[in-house]
C-alpha positions as CSV (number, residue, x, y, z in Angstrom):
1,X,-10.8,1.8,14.9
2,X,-7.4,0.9,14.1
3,X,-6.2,-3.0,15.7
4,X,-2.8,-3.8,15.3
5,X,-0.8,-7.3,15.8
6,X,2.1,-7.9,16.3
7,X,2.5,-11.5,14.7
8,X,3.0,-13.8,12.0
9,X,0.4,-13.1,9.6
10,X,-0.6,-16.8,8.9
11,X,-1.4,-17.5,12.7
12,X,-3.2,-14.0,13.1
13,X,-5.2,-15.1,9.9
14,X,-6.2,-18.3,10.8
15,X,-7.6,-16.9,14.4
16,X,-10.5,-14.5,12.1
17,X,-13.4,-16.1,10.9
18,X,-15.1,-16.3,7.5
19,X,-16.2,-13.2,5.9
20,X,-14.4,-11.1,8.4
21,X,-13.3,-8.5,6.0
22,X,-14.7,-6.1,3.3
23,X,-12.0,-5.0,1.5
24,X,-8.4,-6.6,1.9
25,X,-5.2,-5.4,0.4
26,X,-1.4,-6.3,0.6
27,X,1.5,-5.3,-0.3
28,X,4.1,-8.3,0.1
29,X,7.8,-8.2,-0.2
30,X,8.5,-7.8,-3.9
31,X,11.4,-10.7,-3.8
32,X,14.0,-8.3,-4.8
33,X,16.7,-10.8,-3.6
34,X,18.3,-8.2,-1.5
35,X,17.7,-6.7,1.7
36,X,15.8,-3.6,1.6
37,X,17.0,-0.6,3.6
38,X,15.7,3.0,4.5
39,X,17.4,6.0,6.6
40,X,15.7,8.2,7.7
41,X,16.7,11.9,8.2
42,X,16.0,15.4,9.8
43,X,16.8,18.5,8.5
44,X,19.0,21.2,10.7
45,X,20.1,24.4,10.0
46,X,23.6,25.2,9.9
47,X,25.8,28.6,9.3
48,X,27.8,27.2,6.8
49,X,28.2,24.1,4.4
50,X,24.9,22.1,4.0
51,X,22.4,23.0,1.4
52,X,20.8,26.1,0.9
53,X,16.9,25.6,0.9
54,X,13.6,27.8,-0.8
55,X,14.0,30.1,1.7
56,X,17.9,31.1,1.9
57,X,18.8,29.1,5.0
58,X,21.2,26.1,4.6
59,X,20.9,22.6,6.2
60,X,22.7,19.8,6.7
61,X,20.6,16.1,7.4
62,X,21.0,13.9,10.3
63,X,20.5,10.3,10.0
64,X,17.9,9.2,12.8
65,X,17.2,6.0,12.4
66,X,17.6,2.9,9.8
67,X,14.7,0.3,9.1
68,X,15.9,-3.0,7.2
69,X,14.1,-6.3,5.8
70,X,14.8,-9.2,4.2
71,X,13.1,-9.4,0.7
72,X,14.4,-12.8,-1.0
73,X,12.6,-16.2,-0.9
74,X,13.8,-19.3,-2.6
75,X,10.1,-20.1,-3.3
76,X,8.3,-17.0,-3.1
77,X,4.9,-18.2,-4.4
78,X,5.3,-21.3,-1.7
79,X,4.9,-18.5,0.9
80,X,2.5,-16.3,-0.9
81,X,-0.4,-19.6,-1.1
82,X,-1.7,-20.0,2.2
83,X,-1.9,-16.5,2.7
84,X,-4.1,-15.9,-0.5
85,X,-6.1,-19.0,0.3
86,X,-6.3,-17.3,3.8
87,X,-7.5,-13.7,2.0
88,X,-10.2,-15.4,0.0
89,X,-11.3,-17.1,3.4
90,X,-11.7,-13.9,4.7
91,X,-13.5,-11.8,2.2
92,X,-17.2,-10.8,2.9
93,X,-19.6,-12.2,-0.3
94,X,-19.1,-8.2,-1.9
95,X,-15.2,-8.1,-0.6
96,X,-12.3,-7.7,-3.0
97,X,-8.4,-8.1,-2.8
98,X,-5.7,-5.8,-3.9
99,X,-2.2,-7.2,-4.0
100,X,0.4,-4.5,-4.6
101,X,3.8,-6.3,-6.3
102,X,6.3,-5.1,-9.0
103,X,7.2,-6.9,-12.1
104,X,9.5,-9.5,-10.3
105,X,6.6,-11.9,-9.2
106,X,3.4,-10.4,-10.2
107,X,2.7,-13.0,-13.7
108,X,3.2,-15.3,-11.2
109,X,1.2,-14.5,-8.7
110,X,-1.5,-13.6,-11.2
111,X,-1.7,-17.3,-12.0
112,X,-1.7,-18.3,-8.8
113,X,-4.5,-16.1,-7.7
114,X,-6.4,-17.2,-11.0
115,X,-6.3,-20.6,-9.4
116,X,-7.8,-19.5,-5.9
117,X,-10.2,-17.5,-6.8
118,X,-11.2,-18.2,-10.3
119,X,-10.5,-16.0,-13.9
120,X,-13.6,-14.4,-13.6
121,X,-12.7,-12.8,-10.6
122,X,-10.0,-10.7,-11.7
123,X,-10.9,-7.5,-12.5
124,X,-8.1,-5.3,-13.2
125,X,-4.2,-5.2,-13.1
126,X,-3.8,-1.5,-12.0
127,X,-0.4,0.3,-12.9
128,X,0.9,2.6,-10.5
129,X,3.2,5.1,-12.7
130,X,5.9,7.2,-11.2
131,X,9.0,9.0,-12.1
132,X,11.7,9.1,-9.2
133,X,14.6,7.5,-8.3
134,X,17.7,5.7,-10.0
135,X,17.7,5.4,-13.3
136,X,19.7,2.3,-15.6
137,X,21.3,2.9,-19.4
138,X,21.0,-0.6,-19.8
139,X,17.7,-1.4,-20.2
140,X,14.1,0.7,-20.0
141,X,14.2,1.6,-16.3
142,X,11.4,0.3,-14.3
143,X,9.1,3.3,-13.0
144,X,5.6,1.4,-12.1
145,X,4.7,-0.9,-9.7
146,X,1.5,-3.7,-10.7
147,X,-1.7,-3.7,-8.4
148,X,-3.9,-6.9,-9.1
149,X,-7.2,-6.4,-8.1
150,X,-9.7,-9.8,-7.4
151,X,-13.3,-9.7,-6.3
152,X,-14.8,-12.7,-4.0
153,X,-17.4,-12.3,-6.3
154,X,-16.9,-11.4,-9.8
155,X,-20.5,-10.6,-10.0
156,X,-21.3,-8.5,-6.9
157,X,-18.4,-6.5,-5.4
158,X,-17.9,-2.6,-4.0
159,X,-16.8,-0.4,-6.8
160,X,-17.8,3.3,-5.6
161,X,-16.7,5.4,-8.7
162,X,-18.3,8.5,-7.5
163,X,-16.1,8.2,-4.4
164,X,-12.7,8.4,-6.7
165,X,-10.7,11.5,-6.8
166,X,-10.7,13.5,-10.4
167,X,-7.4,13.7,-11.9
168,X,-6.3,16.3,-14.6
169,X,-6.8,15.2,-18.7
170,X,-3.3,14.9,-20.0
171,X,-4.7,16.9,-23.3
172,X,-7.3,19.3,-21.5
173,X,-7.4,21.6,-25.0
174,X,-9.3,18.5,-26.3
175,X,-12.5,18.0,-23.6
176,X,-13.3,21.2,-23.5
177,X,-13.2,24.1,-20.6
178,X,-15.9,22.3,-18.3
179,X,-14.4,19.0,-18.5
180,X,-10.7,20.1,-18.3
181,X,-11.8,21.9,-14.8
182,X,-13.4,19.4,-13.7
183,X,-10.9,16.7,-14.4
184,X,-11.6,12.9,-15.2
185,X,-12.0,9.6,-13.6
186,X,-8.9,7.5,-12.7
187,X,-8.1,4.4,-15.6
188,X,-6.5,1.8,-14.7
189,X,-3.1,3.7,-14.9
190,X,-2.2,5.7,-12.1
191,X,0.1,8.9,-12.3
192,X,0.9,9.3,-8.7
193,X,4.4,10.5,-7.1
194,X,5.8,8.3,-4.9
195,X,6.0,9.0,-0.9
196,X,8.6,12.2,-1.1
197,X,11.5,11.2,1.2
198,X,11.8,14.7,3.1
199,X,7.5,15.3,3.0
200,X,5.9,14.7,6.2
201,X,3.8,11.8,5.0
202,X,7.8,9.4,5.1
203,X,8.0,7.3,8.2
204,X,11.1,5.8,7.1
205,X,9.9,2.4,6.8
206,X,11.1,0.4,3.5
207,X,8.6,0.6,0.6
208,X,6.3,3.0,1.9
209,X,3.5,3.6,-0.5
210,X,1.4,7.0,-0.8
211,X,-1.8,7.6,1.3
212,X,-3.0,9.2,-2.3
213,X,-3.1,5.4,-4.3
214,X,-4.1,3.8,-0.9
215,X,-7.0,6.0,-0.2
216,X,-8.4,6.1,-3.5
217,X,-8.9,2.0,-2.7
218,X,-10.3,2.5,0.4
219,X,-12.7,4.7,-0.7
220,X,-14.1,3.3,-4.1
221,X,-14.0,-0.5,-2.9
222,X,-15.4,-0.1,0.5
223,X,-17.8,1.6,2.4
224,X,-17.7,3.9,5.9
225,X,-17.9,1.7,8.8
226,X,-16.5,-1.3,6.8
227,X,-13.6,-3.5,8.2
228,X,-10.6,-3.2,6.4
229,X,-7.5,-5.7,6.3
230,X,-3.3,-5.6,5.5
231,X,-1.4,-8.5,6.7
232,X,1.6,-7.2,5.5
233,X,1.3,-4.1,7.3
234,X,4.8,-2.4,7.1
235,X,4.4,1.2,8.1
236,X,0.7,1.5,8.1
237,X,0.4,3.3,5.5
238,X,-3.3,1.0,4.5
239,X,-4.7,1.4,7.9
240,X,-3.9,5.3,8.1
241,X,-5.9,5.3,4.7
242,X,-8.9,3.4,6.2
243,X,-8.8,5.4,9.5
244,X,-9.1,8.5,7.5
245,X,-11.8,7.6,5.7
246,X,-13.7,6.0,8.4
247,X,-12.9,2.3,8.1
248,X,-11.9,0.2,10.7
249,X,-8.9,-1.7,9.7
250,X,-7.0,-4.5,11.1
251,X,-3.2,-4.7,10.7
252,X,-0.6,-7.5,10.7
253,X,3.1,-7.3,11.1
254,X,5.7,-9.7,12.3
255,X,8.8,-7.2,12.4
256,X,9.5,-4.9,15.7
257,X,11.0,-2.0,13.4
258,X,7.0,-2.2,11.7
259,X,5.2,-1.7,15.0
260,X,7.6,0.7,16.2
261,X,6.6,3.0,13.2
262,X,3.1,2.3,13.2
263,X,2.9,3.2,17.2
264,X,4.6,6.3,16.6
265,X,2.5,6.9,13.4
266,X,-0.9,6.0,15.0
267,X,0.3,8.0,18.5
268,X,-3.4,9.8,19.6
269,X,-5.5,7.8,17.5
270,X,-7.2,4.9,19.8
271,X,-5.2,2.5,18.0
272,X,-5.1,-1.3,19.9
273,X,-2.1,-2.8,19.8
274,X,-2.3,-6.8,20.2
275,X,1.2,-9.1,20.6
276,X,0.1,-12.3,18.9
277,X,-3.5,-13.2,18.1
278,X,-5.6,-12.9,20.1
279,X,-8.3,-10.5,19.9
């Protein structure tokens, strides 16, 4: 069951009791300083001109729609506090928190979370690794994104292993044929392509992030029939993860252009969608 509001995430937080929540995880604006903007596009064929694709036939793209945020905050930790104080609230005794930033803020943050929930509770900094997009000559160009993981409980929390997808050894000739077909456990690096901006998966929200990293967090950290939680909901790309894998999820987003995308995205799938808090 998928519940969707349409609000400010600190009122909508504050309206859920304690321990609501198994398994929480965000993905906050990054503080870029900058607006962040996404087109979207469809492809139609054409006679001439365009590009030819895989199978001979050219195409030009249309621009059908254009989704914007602001992502700058003169104090961005300021704004991040009550809503981590609020996610700690919220987690069941076994819950954890996953908050998905880049390198901008996430030292930061990582102290600041030390703080709320304790040292001990930190479990992991996950890097997501990809390879796509613009690329600088003045400096190593940035191609990860940082995923800091917390448990309520740095002693008792979900952590499903057998539930994680294999991926391939980078040096199979070295494990063997069994092992090399059988692939390996995730570490705590992630080689995972980012959302491909013609695939079907692309909504054309801003900072979409792949159902493949999402779902691998659903599935390890929680289990079926567990209530799930993003309160920075975007394009719903965390509650389409849980739905899938038969969570129920609750999702928050203050921005009309989020909704919008998530109604269409969620179109056929019993999801609720609430203006405000209430419940």
């Amino acid at each position: 069951m998928l519940t969707v509001h349409h609000a400010d995430n600190l009122r909508a937080l504050a309206a859920y009791p304690d321990a609501s929540f198994a398994l929480i995880y965000i993905d906050p604006p990054f503080n870029t300083g900058r607006a962040q903007v996404r087109t979207s596009f469809k492809a139609r064929q054409v006679r001439t001109g365009g590009r030819v694709a895989f199978n001979g036939k050219r195409y030009t793209q249309e621009a059908t729609g254009r989704h914007t945020f602001d992502d700058a905050f003169d104090d961005y930790l300021a704004f991040l506090e009550p809503r981590l104080d609020e996610a700690r609230r919220l987690l069941t005794p076994t819950g954890s928190l996953f908050v998905h930033l880049d390198y901008r803020e996430v030292h930061y943050a990582k102290v600041l979370l030390d703080r709320i929930f304790g040292r001990a509770s930190f479990l992991n900094e996950i890097i997501w690794a990809y390879d796509y997009g613009a690329r600088t000559s003045k400096r190593w160009s940035p191609k990860h994104d940082n995923i800091l993981w917390y448990a309520r409980d740095p002693k008792r929390y979900t952590f499903n292993q057998d539930a994680a997808d294999r991926v391939p050894y980078m040096a199979p000739g070295l494990v063997g044929a069994e092992k090399a077909a059988r692939g390996k456990v995730p570490t705590d690096t992630w080689w995972h392509t980012i959302v491909s901006p013609t695939g079907k998966e692309k909504t054309g929200y801003p900072a979409q992030k792949p159902l493949g990293i999402l779902e691998r967090i659903v599935r390890v950290h929680s289990k079926p029939g567990d209530r799930l939680l993003d309160f920075f909901a975007g394009s719903g790309s965390f509650g389409d993860a849980a739905d899938r894998n038969g969570r129920d999820c609750v999702l928050v987003d203050s921005s009309a252009a989020a909704i919008a995308v998530m109604k269409k995205r969620f179109r056929g799938r019993g999801a609720t969608f609430v203006r405000g808090v209430a419940r």
